[in-house]
C-alpha positions as CSV (number, residue, x, y, z in Angstrom):
1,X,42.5,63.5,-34.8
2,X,44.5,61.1,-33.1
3,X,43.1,60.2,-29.1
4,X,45.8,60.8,-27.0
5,X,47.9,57.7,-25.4
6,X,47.1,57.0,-21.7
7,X,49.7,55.4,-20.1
8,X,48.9,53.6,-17.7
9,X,50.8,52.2,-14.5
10,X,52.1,48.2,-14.9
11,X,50.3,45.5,-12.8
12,X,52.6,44.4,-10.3
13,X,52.5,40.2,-10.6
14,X,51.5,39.9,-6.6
15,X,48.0,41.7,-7.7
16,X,47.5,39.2,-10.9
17,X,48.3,36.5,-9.0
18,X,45.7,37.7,-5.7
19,X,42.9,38.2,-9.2
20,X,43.6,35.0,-10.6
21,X,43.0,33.5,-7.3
22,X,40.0,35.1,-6.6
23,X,38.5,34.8,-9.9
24,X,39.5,30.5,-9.1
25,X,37.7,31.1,-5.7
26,X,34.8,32.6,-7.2
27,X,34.3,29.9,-9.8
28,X,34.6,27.4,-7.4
29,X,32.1,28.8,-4.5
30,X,29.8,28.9,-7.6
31,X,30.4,25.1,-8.5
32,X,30.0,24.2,-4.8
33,X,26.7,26.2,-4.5
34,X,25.2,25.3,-7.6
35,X,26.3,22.2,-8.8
36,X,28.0,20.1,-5.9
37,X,25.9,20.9,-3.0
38,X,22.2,19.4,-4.8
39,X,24.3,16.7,-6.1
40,X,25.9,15.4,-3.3
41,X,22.3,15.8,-0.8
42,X,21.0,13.2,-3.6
43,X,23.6,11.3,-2.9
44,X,23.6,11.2,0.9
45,X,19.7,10.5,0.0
46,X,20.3,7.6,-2.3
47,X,23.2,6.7,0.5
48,X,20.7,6.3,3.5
49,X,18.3,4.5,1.0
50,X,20.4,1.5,-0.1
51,X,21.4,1.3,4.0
52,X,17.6,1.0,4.5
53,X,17.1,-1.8,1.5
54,X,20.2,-3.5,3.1
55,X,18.5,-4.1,6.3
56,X,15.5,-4.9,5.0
57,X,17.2,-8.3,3.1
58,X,19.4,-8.8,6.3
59,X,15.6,-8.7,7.9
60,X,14.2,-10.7,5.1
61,X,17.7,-13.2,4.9
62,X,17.8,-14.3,8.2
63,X,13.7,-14.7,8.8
64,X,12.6,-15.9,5.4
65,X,14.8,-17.9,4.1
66,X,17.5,-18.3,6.5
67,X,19.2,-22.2,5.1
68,X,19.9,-20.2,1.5
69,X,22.7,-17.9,1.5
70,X,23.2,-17.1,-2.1
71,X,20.7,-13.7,-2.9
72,X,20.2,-15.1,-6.5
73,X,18.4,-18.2,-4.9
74,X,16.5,-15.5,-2.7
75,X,15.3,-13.6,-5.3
76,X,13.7,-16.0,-7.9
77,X,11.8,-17.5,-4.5
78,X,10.5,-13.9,-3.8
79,X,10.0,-13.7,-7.7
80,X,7.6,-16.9,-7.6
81,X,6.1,-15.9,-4.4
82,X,4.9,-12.7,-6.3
83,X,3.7,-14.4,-9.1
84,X,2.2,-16.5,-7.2
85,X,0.1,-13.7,-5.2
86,X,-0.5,-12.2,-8.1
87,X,-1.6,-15.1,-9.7
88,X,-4.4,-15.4,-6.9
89,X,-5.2,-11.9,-6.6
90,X,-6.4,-12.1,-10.5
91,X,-8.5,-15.5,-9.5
92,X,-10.1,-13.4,-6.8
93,X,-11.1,-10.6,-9.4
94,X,-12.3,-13.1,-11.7
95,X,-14.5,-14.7,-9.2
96,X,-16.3,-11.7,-7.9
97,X,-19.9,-11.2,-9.4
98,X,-21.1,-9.3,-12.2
99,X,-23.3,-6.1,-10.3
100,X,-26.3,-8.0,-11.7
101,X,-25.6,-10.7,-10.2
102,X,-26.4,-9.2,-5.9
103,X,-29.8,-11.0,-6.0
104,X,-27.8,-14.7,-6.3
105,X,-25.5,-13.1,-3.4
106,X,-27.9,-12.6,-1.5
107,X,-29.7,-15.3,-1.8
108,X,-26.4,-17.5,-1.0
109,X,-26.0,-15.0,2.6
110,X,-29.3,-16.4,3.8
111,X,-28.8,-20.0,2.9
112,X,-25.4,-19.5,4.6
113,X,-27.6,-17.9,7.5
114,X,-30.0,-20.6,7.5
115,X,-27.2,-23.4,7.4
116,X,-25.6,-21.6,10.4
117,X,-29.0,-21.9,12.6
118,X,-29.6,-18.2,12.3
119,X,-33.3,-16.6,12.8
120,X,-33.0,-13.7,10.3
121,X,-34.9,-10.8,11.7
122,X,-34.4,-8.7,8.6
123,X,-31.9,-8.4,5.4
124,X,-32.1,-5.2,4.1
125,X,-29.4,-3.9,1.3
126,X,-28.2,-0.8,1.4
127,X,-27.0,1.4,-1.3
128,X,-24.0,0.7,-3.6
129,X,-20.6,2.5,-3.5
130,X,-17.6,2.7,-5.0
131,X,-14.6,1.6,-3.1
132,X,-11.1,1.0,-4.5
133,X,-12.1,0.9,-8.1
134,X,-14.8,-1.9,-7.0
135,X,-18.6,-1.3,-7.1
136,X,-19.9,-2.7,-3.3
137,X,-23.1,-3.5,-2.0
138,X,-24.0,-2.4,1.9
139,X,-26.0,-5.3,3.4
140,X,-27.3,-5.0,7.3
141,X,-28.5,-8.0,8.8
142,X,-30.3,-8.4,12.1
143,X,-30.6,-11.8,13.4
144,X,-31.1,-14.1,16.0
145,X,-28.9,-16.4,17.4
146,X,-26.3,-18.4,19.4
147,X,-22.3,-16.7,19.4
148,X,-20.9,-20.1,17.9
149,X,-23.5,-20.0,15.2
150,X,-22.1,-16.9,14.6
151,X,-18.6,-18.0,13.8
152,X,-19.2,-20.7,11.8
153,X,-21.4,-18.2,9.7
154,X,-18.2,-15.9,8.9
155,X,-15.9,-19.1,8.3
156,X,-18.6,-19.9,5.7
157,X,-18.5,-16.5,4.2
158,X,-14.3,-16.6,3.6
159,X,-14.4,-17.9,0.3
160,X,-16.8,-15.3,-1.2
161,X,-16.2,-11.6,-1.9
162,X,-18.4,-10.5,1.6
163,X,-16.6,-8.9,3.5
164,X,-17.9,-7.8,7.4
165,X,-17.9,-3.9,8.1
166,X,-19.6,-3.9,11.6
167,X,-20.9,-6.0,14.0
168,X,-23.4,-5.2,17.4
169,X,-24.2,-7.9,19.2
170,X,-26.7,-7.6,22.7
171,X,-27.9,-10.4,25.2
172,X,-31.6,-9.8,25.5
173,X,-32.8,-13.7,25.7
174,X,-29.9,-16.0,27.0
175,X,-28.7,-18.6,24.8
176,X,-29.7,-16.9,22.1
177,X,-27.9,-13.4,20.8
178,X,-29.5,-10.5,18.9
179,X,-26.9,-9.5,16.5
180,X,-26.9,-6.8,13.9
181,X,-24.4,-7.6,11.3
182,X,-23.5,-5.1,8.1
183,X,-21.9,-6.6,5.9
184,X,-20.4,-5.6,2.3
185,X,-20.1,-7.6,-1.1
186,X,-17.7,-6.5,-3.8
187,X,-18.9,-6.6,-7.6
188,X,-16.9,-5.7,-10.6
């Protein structure tokens, strides 16, 4: 048995041509949804980012190193200057002391104290913590004595790993200051 023939009526061009264009239309709403739109807010992104970084050596050209105008020249100096901080950073680590080591720290805070003129009340360690991948060791200090002592106590303390977390400080008996100090020393 044979199906029987439909015939059906022709497509008039104007209606393959309106399809065409709407199936074009479609395709490209698509594109623009799905593939330009994410694209280009990257780029806008990435756009506003490079503005920013170009600033930033206008900032750096004209403070830094205003006499060199060639960015090659600019770069190795920053280069160096890195290395160079990093360079010191790792001396720093290297010098701090072994966490065995906080009896010979504190025995160099109270010659330090002493060489300042202080009258150390008390020097009582606290507990050790963690902080920043580095093992530290609370230290509170009370102690007797005159404000410029004080100073030239924590210029003496720059070069080692102690670091000063809080300070009180009341006039009871006149030169002389009653100062609690708590202080922290880094260990590795």
């Amino acid at each position: 048995m044979e199906m029987p023939k439909i015939n059906l009526p022709a497509i008039q061009t104007k209606y393959k041509i309106a399809a065409a264009i709407g199936i074009i239309g479609m395709l490209l709403g698509f594109y623009y949804d799905h593939a330009y739109k994410p694209h280009a807010k990257k780029i806008a992104e990435l756009n506003d980012s490079l503005k920013g970084l170009d600033d930033s050596i206008k900032i750096i050209r004209t403070i830094e190193y205003p006499k060199i105008s060639n960015d090659k020249k600019i770069l190795e100096k920053i280069e160096a200057k890195k290395k160079q901080i990093i360079n010191d950073l790792n001396n720093r680590e290297n010098k701090l002391p072994a966490k065995a080591d906080y009896s010979g720290m504190l025995e160099k805070i109270t010659r330090l104290a002493y060489r300042s003129g202080f009258d150390i009340k008390s020097l009582e360690p606290k507990d050790f913590t963690t902080r920043n991948g580095y093992q530290s060791l609370s230290l509170s200090m009370d102690i007797s004595s005159r404000y410029s002592n004080l100073l030239d106590f924590l210029q003496e303390l720059q070069p080692y790993p102690i670091y000063l977390e809080n300070i009180s400080i009341s006039l009871r008996e006149r030169p002389l200051l009653r100062i609690n100090l708590n202080l922290f020393i880094l260990f590795k």
